[in-house]
N, CA, C and O atoms as CSV, one atom per row, in Angstrom:
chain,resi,resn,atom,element,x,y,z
A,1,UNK,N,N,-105.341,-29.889,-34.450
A,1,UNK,CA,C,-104.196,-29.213,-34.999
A,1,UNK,C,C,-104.055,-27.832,-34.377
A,1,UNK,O,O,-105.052,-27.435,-33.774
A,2,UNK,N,N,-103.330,-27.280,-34.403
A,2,UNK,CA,C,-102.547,-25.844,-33.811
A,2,UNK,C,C,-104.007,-25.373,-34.441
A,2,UNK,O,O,-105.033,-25.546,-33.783
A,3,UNK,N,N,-104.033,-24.835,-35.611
A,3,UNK,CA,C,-105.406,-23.459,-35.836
A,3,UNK,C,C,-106.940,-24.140,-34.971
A,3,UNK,O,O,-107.999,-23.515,-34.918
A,4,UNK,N,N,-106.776,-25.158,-34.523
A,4,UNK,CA,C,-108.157,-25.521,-34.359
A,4,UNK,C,C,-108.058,-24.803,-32.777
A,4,UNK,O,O,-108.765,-23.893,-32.344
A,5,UNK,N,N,-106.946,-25.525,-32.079
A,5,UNK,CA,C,-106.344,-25.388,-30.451
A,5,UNK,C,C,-106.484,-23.325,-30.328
A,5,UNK,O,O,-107.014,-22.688,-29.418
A,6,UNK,N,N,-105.819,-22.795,-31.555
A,6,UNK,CA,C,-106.159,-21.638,-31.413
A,6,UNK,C,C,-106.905,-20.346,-31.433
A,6,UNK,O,O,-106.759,-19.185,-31.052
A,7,UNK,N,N,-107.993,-21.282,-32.214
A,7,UNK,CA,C,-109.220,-21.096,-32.569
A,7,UNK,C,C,-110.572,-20.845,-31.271
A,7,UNK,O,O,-111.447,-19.990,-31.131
A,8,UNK,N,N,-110.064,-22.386,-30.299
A,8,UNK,CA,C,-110.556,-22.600,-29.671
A,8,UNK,C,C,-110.074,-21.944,-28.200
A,8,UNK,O,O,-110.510,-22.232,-27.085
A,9,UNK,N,N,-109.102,-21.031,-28.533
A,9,UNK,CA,C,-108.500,-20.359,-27.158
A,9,UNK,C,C,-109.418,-18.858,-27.570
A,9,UNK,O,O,-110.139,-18.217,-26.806
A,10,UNK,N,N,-109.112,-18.569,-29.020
A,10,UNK,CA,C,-109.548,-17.097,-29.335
A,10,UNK,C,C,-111.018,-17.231,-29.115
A,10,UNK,O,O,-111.348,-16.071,-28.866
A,11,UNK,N,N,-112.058,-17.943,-29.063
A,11,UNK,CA,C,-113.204,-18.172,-29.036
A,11,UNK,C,C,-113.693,-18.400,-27.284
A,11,UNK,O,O,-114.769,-18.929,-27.005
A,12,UNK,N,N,-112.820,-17.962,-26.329
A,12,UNK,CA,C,-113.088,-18.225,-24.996
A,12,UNK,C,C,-112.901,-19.257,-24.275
A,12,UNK,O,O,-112.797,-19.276,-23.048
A,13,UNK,N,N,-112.828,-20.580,-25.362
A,13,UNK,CA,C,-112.858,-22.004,-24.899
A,13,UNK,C,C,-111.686,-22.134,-23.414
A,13,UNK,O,O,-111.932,-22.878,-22.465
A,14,UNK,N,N,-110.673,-21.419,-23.484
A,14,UNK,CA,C,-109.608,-21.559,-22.472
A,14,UNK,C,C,-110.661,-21.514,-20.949
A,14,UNK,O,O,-110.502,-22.402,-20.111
A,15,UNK,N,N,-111.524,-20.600,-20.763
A,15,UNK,CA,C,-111.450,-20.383,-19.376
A,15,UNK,C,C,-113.096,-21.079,-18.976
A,15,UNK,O,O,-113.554,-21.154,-17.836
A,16,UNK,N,N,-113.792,-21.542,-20.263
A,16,UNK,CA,C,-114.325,-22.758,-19.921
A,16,UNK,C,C,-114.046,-24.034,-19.450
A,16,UNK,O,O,-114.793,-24.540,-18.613
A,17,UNK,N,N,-112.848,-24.758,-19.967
A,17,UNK,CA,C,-112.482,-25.895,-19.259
A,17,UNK,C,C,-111.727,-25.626,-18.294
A,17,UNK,O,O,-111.639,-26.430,-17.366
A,18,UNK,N,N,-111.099,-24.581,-18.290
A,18,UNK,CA,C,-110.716,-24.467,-16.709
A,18,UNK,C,C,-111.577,-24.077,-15.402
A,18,UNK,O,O,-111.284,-24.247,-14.219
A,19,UNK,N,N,-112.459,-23.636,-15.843
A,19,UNK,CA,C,-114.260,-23.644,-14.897
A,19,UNK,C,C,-114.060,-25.199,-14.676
A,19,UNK,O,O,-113.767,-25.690,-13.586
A,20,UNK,N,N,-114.286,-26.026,-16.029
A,20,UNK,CA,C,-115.069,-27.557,-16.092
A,20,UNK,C,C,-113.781,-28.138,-14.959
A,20,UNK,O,O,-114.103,-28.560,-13.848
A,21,UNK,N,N,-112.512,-28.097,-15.347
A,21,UNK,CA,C,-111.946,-28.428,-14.912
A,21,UNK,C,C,-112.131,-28.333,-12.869
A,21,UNK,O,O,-112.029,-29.234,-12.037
A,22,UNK,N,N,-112.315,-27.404,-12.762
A,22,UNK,CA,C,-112.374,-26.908,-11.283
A,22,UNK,C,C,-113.713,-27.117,-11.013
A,22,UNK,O,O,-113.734,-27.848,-10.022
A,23,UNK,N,N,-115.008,-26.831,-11.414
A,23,UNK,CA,C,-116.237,-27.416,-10.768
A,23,UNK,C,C,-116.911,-28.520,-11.985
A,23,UNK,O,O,-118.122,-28.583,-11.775
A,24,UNK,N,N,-116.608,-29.191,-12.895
A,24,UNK,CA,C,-117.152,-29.808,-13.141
A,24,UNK,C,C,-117.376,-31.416,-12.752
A,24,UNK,O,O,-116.638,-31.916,-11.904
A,25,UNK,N,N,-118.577,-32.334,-13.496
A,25,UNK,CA,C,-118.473,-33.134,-12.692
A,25,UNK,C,C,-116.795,-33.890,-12.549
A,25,UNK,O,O,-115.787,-33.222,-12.779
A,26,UNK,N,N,-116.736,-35.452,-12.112
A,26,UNK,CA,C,-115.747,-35.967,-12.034
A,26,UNK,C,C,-114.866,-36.408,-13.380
A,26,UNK,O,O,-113.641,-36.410,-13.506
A,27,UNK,N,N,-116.132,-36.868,-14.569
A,27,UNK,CA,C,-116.048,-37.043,-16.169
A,27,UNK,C,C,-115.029,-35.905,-16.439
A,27,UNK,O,O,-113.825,-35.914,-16.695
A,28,UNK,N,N,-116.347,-34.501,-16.224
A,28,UNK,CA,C,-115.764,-33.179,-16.455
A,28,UNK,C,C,-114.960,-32.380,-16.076
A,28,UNK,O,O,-114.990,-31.199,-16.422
A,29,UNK,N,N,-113.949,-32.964,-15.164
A,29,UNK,CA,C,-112.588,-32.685,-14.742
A,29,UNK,C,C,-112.189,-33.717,-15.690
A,29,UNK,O,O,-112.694,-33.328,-16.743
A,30,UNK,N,N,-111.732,-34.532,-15.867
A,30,UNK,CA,C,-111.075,-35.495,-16.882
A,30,UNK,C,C,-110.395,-35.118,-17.577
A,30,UNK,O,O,-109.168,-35.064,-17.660
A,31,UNK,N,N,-111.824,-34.589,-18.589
A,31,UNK,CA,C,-111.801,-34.545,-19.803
A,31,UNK,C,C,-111.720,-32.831,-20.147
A,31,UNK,O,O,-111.776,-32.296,-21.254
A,32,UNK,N,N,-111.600,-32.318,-19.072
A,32,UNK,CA,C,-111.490,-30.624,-19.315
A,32,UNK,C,C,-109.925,-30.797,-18.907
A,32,UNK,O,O,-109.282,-29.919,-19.483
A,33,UNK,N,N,-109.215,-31.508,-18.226
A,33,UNK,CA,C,-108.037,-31.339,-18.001
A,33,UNK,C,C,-106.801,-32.389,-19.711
A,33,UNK,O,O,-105.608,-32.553,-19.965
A,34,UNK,N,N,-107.924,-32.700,-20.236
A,34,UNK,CA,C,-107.009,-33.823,-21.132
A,34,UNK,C,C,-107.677,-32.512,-22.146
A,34,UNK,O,O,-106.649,-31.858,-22.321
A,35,UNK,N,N,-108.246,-32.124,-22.536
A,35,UNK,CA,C,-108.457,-30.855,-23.476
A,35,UNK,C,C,-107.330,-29.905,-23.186
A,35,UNK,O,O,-106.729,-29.615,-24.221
A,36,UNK,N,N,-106.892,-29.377,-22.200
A,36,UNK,CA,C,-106.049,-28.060,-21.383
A,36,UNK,C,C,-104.560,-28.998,-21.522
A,36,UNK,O,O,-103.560,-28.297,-21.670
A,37,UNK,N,N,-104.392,-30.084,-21.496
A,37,UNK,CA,C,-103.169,-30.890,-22.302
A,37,UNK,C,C,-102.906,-30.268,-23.328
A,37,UNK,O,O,-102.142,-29.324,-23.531
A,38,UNK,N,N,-103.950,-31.158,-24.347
A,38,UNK,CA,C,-104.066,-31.058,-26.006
A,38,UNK,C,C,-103.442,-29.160,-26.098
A,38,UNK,O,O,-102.495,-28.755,-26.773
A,39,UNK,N,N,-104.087,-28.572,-25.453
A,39,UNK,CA,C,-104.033,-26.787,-25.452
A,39,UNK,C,C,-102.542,-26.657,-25.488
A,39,UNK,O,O,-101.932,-26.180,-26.445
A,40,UNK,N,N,-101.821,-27.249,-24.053
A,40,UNK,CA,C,-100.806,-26.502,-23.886
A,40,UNK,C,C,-99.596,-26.489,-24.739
A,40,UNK,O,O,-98.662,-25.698,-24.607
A,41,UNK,N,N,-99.697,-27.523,-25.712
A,41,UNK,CA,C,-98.609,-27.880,-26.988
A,41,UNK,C,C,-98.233,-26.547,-27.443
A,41,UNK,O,O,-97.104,-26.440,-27.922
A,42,UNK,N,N,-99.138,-25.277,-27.367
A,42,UNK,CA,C,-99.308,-24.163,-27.908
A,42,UNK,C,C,-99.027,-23.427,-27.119
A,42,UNK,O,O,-99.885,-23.219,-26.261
A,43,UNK,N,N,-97.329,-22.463,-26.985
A,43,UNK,CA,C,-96.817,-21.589,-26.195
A,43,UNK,C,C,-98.087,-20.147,-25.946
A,43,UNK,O,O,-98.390,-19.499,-24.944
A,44,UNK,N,N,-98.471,-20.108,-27.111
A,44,UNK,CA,C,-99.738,-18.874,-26.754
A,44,UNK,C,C,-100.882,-19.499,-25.725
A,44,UNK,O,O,-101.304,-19.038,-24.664
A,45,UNK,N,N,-101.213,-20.674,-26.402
A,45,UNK,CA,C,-102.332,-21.552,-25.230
A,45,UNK,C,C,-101.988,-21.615,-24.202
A,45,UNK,O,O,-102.681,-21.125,-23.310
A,46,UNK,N,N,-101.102,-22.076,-23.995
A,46,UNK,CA,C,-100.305,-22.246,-22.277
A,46,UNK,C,C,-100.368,-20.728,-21.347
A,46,UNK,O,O,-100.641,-20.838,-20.152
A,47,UNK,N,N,-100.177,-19.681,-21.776
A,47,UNK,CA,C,-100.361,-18.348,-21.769
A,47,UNK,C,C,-101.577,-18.282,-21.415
A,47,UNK,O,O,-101.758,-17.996,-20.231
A,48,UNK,N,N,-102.625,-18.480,-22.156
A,48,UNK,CA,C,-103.745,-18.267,-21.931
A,48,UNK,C,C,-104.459,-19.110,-20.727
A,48,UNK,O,O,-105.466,-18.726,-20.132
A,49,UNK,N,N,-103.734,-20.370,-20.468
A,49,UNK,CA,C,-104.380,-21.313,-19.509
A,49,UNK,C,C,-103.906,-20.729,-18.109
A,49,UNK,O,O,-104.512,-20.591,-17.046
A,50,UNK,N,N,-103.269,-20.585,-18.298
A,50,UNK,CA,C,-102.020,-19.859,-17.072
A,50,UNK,C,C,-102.955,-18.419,-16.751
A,50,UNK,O,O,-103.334,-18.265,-15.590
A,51,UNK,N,N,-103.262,-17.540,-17.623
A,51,UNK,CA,C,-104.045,-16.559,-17.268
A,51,UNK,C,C,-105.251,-17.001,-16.776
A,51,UNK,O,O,-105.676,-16.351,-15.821
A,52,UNK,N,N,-105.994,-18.019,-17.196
A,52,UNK,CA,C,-107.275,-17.656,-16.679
A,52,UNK,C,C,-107.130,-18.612,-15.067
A,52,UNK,O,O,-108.053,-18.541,-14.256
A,53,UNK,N,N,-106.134,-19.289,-14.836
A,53,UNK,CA,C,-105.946,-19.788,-13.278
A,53,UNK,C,C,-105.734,-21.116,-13.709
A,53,UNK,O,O,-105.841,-22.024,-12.884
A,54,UNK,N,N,-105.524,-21.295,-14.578
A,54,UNK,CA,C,-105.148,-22.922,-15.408
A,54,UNK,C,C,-104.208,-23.746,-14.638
A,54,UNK,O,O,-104.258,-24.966,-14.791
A,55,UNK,N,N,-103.320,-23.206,-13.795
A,55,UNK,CA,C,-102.410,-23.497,-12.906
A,55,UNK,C,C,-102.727,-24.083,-11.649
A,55,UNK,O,O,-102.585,-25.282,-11.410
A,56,UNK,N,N,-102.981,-23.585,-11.176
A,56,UNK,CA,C,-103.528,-23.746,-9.461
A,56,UNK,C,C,-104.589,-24.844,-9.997
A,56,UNK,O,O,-104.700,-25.718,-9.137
A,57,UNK,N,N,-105.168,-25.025,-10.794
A,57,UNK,CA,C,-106.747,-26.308,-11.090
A,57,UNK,C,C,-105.982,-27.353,-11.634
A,57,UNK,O,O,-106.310,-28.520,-11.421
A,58,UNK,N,N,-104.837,-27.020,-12.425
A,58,UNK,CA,C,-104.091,-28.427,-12.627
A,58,UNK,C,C,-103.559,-29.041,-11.855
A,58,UNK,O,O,-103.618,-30.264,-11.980
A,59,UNK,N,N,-102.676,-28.358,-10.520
A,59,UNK,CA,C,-102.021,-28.729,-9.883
A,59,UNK,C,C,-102.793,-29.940,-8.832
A,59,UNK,O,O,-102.502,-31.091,-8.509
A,60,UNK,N,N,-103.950,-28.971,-8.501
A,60,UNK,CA,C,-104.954,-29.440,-7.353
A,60,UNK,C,C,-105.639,-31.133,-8.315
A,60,UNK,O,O,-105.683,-32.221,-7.743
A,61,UNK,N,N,-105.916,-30.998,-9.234
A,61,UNK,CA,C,-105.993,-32.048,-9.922
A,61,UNK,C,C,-105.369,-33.194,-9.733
A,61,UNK,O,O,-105.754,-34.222,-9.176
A,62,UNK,N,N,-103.459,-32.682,-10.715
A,62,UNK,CA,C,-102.803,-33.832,-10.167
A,62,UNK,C,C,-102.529,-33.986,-9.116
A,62,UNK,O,O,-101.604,-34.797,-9.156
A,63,UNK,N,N,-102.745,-33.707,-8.010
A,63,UNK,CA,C,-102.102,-34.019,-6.516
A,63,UNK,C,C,-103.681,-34.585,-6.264
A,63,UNK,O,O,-103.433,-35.569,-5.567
A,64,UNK,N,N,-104.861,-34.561,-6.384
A,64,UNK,CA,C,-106.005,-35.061,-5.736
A,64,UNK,C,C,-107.268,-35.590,-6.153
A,64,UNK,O,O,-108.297,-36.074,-5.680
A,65,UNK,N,N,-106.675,-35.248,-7.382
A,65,UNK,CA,C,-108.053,-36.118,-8.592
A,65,UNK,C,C,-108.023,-37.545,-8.473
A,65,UNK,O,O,-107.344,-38.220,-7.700
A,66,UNK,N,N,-108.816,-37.905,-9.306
A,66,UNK,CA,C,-108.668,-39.736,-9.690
A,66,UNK,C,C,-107.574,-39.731,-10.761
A,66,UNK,O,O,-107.029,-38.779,-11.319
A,67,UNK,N,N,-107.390,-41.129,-10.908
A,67,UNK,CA,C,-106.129,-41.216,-11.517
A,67,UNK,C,C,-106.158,-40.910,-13.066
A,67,UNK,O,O,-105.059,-40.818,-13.612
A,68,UNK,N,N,-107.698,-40.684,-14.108
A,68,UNK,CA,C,-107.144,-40.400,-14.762
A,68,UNK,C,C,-107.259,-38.502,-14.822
A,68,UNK,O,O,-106.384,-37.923,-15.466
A,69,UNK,N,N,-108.210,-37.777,-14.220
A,69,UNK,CA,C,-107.549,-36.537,-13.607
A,69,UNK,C,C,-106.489,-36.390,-13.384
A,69,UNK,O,O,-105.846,-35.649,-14.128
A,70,UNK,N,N,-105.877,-37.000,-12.321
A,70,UNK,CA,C,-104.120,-36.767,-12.417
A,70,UNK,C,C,-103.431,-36.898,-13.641
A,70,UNK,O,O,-102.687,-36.011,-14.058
A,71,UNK,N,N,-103.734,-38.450,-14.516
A,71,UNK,CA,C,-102.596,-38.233,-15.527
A,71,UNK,C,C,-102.409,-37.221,-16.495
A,71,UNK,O,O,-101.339,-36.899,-17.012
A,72,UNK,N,N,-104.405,-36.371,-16.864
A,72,UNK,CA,C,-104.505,-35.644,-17.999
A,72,UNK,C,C,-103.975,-34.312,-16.986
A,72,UNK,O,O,-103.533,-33.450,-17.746
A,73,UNK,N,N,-103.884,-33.912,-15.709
A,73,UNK,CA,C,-103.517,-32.636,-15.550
A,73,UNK,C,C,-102.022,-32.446,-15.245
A,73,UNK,O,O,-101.569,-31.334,-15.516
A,74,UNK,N,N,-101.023,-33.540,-14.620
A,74,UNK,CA,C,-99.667,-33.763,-14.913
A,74,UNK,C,C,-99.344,-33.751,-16.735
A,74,UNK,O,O,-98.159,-33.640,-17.051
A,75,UNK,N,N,-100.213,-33.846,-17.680
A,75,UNK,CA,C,-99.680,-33.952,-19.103
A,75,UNK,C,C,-99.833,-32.061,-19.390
A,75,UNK,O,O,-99.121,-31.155,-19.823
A,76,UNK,N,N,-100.765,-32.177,-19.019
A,76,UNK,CA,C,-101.012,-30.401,-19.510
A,76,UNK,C,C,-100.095,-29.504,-18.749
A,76,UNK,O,O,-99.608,-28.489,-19.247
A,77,UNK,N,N,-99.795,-30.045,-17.102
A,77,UNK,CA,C,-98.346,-29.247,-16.555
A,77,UNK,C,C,-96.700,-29.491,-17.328
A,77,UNK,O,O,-95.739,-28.735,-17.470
A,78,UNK,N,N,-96.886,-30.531,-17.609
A,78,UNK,CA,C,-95.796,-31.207,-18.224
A,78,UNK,C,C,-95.601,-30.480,-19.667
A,78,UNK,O,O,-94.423,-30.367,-20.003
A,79,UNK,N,N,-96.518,-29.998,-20.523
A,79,UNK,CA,C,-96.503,-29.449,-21.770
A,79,UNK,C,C,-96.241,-28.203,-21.516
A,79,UNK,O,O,-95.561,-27.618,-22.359
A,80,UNK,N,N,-96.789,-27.280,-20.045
A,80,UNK,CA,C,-96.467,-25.811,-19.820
A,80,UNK,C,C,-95.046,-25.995,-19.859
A,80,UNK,O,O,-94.249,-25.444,-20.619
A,81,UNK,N,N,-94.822,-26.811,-18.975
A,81,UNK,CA,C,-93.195,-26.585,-18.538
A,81,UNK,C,C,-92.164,-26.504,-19.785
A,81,UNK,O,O,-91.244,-25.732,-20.052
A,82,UNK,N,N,-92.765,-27.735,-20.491
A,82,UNK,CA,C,-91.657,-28.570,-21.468
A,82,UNK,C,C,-91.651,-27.709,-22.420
A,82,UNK,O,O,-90.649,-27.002,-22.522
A,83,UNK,N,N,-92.645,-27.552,-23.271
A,83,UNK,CA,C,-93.143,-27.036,-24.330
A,83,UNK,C,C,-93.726,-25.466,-24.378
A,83,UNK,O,O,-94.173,-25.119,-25.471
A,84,UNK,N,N,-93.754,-24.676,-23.502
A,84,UNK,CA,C,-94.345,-23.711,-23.520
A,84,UNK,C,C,-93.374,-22.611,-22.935
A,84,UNK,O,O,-93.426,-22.700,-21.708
A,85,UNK,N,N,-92.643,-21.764,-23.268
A,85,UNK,CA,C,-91.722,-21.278,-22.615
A,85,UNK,C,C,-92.348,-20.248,-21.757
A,85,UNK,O,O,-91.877,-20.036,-20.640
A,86,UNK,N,N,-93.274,-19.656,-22.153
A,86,UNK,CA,C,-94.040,-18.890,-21.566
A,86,UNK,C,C,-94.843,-19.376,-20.344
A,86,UNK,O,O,-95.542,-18.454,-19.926
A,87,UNK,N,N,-94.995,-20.607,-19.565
A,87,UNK,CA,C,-95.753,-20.764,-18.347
A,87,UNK,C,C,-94.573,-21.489,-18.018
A,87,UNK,O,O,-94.813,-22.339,-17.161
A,88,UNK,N,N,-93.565,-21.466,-18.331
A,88,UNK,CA,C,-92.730,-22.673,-17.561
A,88,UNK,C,C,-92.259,-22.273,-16.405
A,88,UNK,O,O,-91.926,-23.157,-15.615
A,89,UNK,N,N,-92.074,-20.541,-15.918
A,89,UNK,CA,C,-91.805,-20.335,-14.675
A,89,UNK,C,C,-93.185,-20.231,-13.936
A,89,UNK,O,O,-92.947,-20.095,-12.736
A,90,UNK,N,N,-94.344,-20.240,-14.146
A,90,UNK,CA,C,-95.408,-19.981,-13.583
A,90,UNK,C,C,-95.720,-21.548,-13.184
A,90,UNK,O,O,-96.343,-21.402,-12.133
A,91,UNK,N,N,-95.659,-22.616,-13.368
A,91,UNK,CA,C,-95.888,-23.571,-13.624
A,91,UNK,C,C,-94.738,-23.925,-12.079
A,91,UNK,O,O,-95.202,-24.382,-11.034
A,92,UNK,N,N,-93.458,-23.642,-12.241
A,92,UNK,CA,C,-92.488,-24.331,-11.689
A,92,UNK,C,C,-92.982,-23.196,-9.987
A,92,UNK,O,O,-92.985,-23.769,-8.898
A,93,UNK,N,N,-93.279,-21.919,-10.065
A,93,UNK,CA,C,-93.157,-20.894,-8.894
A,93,UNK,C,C,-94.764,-21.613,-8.364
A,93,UNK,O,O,-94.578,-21.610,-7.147
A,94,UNK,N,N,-95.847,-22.065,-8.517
A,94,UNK,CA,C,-96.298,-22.641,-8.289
A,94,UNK,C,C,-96.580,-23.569,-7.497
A,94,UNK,O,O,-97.415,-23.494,-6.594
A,95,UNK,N,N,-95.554,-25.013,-7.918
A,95,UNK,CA,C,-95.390,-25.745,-7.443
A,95,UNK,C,C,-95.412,-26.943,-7.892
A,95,UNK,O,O,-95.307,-27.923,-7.155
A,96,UNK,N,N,-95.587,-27.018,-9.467
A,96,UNK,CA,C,-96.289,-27.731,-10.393
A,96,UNK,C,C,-95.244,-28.654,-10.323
A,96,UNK,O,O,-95.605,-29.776,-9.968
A,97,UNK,N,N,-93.617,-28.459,-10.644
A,97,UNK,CA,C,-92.832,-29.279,-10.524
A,97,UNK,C,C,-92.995,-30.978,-9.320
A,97,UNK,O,O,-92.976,-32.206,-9.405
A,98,UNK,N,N,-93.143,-29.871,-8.320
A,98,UNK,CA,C,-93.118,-30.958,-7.130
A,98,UNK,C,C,-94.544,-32.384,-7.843
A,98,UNK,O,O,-94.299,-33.584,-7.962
A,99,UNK,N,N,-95.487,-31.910,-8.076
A,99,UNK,CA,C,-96.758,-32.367,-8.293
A,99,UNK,C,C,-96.220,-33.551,-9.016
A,99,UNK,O,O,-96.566,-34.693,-8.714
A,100,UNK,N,N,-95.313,-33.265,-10.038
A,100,UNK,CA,C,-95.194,-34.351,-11.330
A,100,UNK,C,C,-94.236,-35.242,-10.740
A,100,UNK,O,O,-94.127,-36.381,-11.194
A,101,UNK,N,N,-93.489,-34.828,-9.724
A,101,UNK,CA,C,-92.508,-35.822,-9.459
A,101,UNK,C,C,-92.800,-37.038,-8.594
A,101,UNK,O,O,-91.922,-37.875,-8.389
């Protein structure tokens, strides 16, 4: 739920899975990028993912991960854009757009 997602941003959790996301194992890209999804529902979360480089590790994801890397880091770009008004130009100046299409 939202207080847990924000809980878990105010507590540092954001720029851990975006570490996991970028050097973890192959699992731990996965599943750090389907967490940074779940996150971005939350215009403040998205903010925060976007700050700590959440962007550039999703992108590189969906364009070169395995497939389910790609689908969980196209969902978490897809939630900046859609849902987050706050990363939706960071997301699109990026390049994130091209990625999903």
């Amino acid at each position: 739920d939202d207080d847990n997602s924000v809980a878990i941003v105010a507590a540092g959790g954001v720029e851990l899975f975006v570490a996991m996301a970028r050097d973890g194992t192959e699992a731990q890209k996965e599943n750090a990028a389907g967490t940074l999804a779940n996150l971005a529902i939350n215009d403040e979360n998205s903010v925060a993912i976007a700050a700590a480089g959440g962007i550039e590790v999703l992108i590189s994801l969906a364009r070169d991960g395995n497939e389910g890397q790609k689908e969980n880091a196209a969902c978490a770009l897809s939630n900046m854009i859609e849902v987050a008004s706050g990363t939706h130009e960071g997301v699109v100046e990026a390049g994130g757009v091209a990625v999903l299409s």
